[in-house]
C-alpha positions as CSV (number, residue, x, y, z in Angstrom):
1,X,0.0,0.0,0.0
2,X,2.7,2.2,0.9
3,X,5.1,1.4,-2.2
4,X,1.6,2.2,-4.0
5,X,0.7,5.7,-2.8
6,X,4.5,6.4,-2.8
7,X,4.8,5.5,-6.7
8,X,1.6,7.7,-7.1
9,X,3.2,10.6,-5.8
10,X,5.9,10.2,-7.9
11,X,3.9,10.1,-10.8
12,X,1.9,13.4,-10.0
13,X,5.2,14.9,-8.9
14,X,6.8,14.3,-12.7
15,X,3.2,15.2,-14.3
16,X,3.1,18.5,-12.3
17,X,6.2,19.4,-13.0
18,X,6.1,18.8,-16.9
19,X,2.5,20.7,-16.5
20,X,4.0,23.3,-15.2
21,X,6.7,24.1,-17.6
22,X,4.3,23.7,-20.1
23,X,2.0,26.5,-18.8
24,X,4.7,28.4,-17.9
25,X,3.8,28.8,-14.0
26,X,5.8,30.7,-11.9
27,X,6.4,29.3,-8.5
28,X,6.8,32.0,-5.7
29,X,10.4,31.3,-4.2
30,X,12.0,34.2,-3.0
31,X,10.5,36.8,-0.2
32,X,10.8,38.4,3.1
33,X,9.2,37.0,6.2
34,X,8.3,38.4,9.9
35,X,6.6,36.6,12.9
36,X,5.0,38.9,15.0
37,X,2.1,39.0,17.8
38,X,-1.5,38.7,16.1
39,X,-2.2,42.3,17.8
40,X,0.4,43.9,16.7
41,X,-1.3,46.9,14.2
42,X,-0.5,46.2,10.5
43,X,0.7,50.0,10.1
44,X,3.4,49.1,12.5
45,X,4.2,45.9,10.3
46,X,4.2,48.4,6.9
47,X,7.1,50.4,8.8
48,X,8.5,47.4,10.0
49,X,12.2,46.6,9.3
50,X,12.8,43.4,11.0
51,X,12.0,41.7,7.9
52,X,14.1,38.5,7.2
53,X,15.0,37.2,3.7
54,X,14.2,33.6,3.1
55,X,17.2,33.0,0.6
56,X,14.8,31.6,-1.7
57,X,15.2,28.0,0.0
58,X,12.6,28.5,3.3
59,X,9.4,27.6,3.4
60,X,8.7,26.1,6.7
61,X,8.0,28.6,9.9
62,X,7.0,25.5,12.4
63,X,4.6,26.0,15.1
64,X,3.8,29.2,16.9
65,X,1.3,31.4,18.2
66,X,2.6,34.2,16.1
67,X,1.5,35.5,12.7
68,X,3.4,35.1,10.1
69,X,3.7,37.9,7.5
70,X,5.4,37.7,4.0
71,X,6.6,40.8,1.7
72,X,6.4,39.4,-1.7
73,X,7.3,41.5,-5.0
74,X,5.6,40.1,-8.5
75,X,7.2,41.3,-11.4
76,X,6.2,40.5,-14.8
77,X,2.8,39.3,-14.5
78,X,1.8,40.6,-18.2
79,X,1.6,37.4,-19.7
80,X,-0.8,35.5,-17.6
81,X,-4.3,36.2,-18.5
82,X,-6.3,37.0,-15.2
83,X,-3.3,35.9,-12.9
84,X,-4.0,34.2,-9.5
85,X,-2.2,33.4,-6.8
86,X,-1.8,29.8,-5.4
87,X,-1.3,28.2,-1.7
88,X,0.1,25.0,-2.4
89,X,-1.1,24.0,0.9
90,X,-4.9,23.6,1.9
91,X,-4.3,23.4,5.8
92,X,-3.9,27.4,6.5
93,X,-6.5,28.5,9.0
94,X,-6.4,32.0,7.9
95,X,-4.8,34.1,4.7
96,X,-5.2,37.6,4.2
97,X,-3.6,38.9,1.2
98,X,-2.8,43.0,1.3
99,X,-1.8,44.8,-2.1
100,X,0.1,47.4,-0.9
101,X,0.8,50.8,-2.9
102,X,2.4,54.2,-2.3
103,X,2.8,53.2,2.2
104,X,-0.9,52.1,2.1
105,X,-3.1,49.3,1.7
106,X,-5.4,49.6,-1.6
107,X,-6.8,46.5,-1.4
108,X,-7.9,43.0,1.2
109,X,-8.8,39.3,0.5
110,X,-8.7,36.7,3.0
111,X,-9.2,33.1,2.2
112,X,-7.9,30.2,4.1
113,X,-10.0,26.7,5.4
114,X,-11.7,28.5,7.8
115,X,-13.5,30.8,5.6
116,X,-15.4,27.6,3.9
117,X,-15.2,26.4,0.5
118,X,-18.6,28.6,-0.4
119,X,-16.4,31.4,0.5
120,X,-13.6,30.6,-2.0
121,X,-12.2,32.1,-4.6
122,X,-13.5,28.9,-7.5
123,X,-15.0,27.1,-4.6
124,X,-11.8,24.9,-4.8
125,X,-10.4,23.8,-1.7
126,X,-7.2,25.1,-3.0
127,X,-6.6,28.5,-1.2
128,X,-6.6,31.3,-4.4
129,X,-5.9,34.9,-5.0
130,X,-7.0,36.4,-7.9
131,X,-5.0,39.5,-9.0
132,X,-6.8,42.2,-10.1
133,X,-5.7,45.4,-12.1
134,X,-5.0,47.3,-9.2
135,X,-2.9,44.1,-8.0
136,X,-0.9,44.2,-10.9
137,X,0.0,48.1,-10.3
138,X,1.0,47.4,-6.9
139,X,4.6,47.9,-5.3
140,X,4.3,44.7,-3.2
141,X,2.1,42.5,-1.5
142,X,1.7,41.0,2.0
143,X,0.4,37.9,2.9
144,X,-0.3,37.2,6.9
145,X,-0.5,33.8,7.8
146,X,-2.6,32.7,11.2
147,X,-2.9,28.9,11.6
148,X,-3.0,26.5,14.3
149,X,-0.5,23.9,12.6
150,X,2.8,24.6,11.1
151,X,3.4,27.4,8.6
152,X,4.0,26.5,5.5
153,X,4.2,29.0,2.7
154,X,4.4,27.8,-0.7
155,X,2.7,29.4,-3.7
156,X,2.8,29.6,-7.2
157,X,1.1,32.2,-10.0
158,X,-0.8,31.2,-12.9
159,X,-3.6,32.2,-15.1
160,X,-7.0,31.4,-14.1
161,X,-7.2,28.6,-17.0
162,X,-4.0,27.2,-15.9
163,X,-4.9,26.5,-12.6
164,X,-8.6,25.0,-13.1
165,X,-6.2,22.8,-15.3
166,X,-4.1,21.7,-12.8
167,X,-7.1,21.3,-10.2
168,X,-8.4,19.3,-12.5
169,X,-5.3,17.3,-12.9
170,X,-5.5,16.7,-9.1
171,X,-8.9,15.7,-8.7
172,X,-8.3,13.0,-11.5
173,X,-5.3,11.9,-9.9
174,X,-7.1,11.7,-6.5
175,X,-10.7,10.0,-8.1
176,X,-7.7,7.3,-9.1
177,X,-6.7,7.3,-5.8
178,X,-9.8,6.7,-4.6
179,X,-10.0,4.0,-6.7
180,X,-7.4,2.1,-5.6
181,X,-8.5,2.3,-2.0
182,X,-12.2,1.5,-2.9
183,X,-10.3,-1.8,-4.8
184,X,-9.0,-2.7,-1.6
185,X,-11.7,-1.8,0.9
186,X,-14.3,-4.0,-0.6
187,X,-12.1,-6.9,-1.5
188,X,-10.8,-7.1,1.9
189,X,-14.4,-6.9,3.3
190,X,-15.5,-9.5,1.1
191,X,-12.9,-11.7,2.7
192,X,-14.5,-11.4,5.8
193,X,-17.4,-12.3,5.4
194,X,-16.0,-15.7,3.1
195,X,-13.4,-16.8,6.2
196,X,-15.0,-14.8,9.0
197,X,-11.0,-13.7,10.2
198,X,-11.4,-10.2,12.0
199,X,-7.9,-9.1,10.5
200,X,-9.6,-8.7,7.4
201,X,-12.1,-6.4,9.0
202,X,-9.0,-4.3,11.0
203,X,-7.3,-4.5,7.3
204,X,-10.7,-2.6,5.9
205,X,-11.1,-0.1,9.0
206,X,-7.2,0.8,8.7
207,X,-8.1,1.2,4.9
208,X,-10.4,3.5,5.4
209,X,-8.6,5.4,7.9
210,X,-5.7,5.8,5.5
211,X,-7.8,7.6,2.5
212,X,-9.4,10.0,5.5
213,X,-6.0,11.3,6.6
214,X,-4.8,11.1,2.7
215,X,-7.8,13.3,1.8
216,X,-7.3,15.2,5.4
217,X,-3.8,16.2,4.1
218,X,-4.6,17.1,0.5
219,X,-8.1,19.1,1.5
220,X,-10.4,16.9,-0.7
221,X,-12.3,15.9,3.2
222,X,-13.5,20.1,3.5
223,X,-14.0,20.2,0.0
224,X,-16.4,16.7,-0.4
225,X,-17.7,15.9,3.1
226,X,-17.8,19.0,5.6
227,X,-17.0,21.9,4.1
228,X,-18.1,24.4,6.5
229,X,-17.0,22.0,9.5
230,X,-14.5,24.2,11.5
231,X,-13.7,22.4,14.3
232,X,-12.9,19.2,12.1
233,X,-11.4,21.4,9.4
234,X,-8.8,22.2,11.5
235,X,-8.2,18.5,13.8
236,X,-8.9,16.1,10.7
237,X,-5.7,15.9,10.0
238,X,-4.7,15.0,13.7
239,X,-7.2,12.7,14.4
240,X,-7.2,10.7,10.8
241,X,-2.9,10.6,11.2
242,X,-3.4,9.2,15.2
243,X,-6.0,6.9,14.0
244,X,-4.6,5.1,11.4
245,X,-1.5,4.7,14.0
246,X,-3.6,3.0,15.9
247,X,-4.9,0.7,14.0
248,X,-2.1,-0.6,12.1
249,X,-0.9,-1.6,15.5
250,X,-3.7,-3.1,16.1
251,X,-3.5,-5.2,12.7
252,X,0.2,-5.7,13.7
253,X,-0.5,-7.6,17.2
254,X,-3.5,-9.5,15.9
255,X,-1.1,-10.7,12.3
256,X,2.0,-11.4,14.5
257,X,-0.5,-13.4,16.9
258,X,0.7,-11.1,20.5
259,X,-3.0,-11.3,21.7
């Protein structure tokens, strides 16, 4: 199962790539980033000079109870018909994006899986920006980052086609997915009920658990199942992970005969 998924990823990491130099999407690598108390006033973070460069090569700001707030510059942005910006990742609580011009903020969005896929920018449980005119005349842009879990800032811009594109992509790959798991759920059930051994029945339940923390992780849970679920929004992920611990020990004891 493992091996599986693994080779899966894989696959979609080779397809996305090639996609993306296709469509000529431009990942968001480089920028400045500050962690700071939620309170603390946004005019003080606009005169702010604390400001650390991420060298192009950091993306991971762990766990705190601070904000996070990134100083991104987009350059360029001509060619992309009605550009967008894209969070690669689907677990970020809250995302407001500020277009900032002349010392002062022309322009607000928030997103983020707290605001409910209704809310959305698509309805896609992908967390999107779309830039407007006055974007695009902008000197920079900052993004404030609250979440609960670690922050993790990757992003990418695109046109609006591209990126339905490559959700689409995604959701193919993950009805595939769901295939695979659907193959094994039911076959191992059916073995059940032919030679009435309960491992087959832990084999299906850890199954299951598996595609909940797969589609936990990847924000296909919010986007198909409880979208406007807060509270599980933000613990699915948790409980799915600790779950499927469980019960592959579970299988492990009952398969190596310890009980």
């Amino acid at each position: 199962m493992s091996r599986l998924f693994l080779l899966m990823l894989l696959f979609a990491g080779s397809l996305s790539h090639v996609f993306a130099q296709e469509n000529q999407v431009k990942n968001v690598d480089c920028f400045s980033f500050l962690l700071e108390d939620p309170s603390f006033p946004i005019n003080e973070i606009l005169k702010s000079e604390d400001f650390e460069i991420n060298n192009c090569n950091t993306f991971n700001f762990g766990i705190s109870d601070k904000s996070l707030w990134l100083k991104l510059e987009f350059n360029n942005l001509e060619g992309f018909n009605k550009p967008t910006l894209t969070l690669n990742s689907t677990s970020l609580d809250q995302v407001g994006l500020y277009t900032i011009k002349n010392g002062t903020i022309i322009e607000k969005k928030e997103n983020g899986r707290l605001s409910g896929i209704k809310e959305r920018y698509l309805h896609s449980r992908k967390i999107i920006f779309p830039l407007t005119e006055s974007d695009l005349s902008a000197d920079y842009f900052l993004i404030r980052i609250d979440n609960v879990d670690k922050k993790i800032f990757t992003a990418k811009i695109t046109s609006e086609s591209e990126i339905l594109d490559i959700l689409g992509f995604e959701n193919n790959l993950f009805g595939v997915l769901t295939g695979v798991f659907c193959g094994l759920f039911f076959y191992n059930l059916f073995l059940f009920f032919s030679v009435k051994d309960k491992i087959y029945l832990v084999y299906v339940l850890h199954t299951l658990l598996v595609w909940f923390a797969q589609a936990s992780v990847l924000g296909f849970t919010q986007q198909l199942i409880w979208p406007e679920w807060d509270w599980m929004n933000q613990r699915s992920i948790v409980i799915f992970s600790s779950l499927v611990s469980i019960v592959g020990i579970w299988f492990l004891r009952i398969f190596f005969f310890v009980i």
